[in-house]
N, C-alpha and C positions, 0 to 999 in steps of 0.2 A: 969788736962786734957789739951793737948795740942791744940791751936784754929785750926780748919780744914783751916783759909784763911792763914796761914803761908807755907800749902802745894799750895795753888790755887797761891797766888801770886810768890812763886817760879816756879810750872808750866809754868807760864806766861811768866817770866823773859826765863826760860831755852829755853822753846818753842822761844821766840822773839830774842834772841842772836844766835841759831841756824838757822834760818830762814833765815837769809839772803845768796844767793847763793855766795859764794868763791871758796877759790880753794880746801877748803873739799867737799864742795857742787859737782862741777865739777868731783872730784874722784867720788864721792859715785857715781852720774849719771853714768860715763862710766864705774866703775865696776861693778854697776847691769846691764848692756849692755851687758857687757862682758864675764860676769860669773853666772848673776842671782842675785835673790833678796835678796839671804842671802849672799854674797859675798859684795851685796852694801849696806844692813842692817846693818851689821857686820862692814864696814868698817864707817857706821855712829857712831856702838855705841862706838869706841873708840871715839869718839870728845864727847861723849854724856859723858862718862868717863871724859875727863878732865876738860871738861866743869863745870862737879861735884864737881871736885879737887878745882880748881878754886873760886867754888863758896862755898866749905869748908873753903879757907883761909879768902875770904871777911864776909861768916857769923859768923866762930868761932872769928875772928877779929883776925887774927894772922899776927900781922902786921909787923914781924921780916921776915918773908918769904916773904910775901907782897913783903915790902923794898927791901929784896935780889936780887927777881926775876925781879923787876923794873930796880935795879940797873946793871944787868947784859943781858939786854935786846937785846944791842949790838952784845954779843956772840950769843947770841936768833936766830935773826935778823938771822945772818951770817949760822948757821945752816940750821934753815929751809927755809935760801933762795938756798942754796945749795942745798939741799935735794929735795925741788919742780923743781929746775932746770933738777936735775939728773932725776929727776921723771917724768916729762913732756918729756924729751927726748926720754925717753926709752917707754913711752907711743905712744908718735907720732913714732916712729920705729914698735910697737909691732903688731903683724900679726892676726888677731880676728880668733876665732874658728867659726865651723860652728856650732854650740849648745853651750849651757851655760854649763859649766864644772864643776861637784860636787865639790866645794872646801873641800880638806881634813882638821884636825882639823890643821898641821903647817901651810895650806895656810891662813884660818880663820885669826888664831893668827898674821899671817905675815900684813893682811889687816888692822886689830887692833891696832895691835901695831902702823905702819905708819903715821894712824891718829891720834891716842892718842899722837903721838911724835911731829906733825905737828902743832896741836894746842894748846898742852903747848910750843912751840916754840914761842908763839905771847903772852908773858906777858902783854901785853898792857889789854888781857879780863881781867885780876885782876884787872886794872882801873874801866871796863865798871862796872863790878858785883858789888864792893865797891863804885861805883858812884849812883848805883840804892840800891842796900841798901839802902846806905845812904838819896838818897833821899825819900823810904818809909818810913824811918823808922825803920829798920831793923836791921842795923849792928850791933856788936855784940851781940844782946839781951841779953845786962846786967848780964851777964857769967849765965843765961839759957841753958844749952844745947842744950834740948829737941826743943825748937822750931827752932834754929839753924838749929837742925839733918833734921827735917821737911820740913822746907825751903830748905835743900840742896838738900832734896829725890825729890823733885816737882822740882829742875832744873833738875836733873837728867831726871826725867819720861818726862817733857814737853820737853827737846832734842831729846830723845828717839825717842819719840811717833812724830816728825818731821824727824827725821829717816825713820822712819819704813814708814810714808807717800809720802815721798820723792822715796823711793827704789821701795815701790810696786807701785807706781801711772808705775815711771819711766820701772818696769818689763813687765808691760802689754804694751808695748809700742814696745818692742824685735825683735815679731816676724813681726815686719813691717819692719826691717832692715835685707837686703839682704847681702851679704859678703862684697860688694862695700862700703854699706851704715857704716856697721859697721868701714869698714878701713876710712873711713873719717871721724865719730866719734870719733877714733884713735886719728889722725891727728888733727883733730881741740880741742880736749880735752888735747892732750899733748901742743900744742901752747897755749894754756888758759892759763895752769898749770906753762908753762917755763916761763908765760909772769909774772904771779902772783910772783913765786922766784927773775924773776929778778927784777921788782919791791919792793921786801923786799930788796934786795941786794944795789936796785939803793937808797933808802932813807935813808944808812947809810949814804950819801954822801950827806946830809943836814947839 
């Protein structure tokens, strides 16, 4: 029987690595603004997705991947400092609807995909997750699976479930923003975003 604090402590973890506002953080915000709670839900639970990934490689201890991804962080780096720049652009340009707009099942996948692309892009979370293992205690669990599996589900759900808190606190919030308001939500969330890319971009040149 697998111990139930392998799921709470990875809760913890997943929850606590998510929590901090970035520039996932900042998207999710201004696309439940933009589009509505499952629009900014949806674009949490991709990060909540790789977050998972991530925390598969640190608890199966697969440290051939690990290594790889460490090593090629560089490329990482240059990607998704690219990709926030372009992203924050077209953000600050983009014209707010006057209501939150059903996203259909391609738009979903398109918000999903973005952020699931965005923070496997920052290999460095394979540090943070193998850093806290390691110092629970945890990492590999002595080729165990099962508590492994455990542990990854509870980062999963503890991302999730900072998601899902983040988007709906952030949806009730909507119809206080008048057209004005929303275009300068635009605006200062695409300059957040451009500022985050060009920041990744600027610490290759460390």
């Amino acid at each position: 029987m697998v111990d139930i604090s392998f799921f709470l402590r990875g809760f913890i973890i997943g929850f606590s690595i998510a929590a901090p506002v970035g520039p996932i953080g900042v998207l999710c915000i201004r696309r439940t603004l933009a589009g509505g709670c499952t629009s900014g839900f949806v674009s949490g639970l991709g990060a909540a997705t790789a977050d998972a990934v991530y925390g598969c490689i640190a608890g199966f201890g697969l440290t051939v991947i690990s290594d790889f991804l460490v090593s090629q962080q560089v490329w990482f780096r240059v990607a998704g400092g690219v990709f926030l720049c372009c992203l924050g652009f077209k953000t600050f340009l983009s014209v707010p609807a006057e209501k939150a707009a059903s996203a259909g099942r391609s738009g979903l996948l398109s918000v999903y995909g973005s952020t699931f692309f965005l923070t496997l892009a920052n290999p460095m979370t394979i540090i943070s997750f193998a850093a806290i293992f390691a110092g629970l205690g945890l990492a590999g669990t002595n080729g165990n699976y099962m508590p492994a599996g455990v542990l990854v589900l509870g980062v999963f759900a503890g991302s999730t479930i900072w998601w899902l808190i983040l988007s709906c606190s952030t949806g009730v919030f909507r119809a206080k923003f008048n057209h004005n308001g929303l275009q300068w939500i635009n605006r200062i969330s695409g300059t957040v975003i451009t500022g985050f890319g060009l920041l990744a971009l600027l610490s290759l040149l460390k």
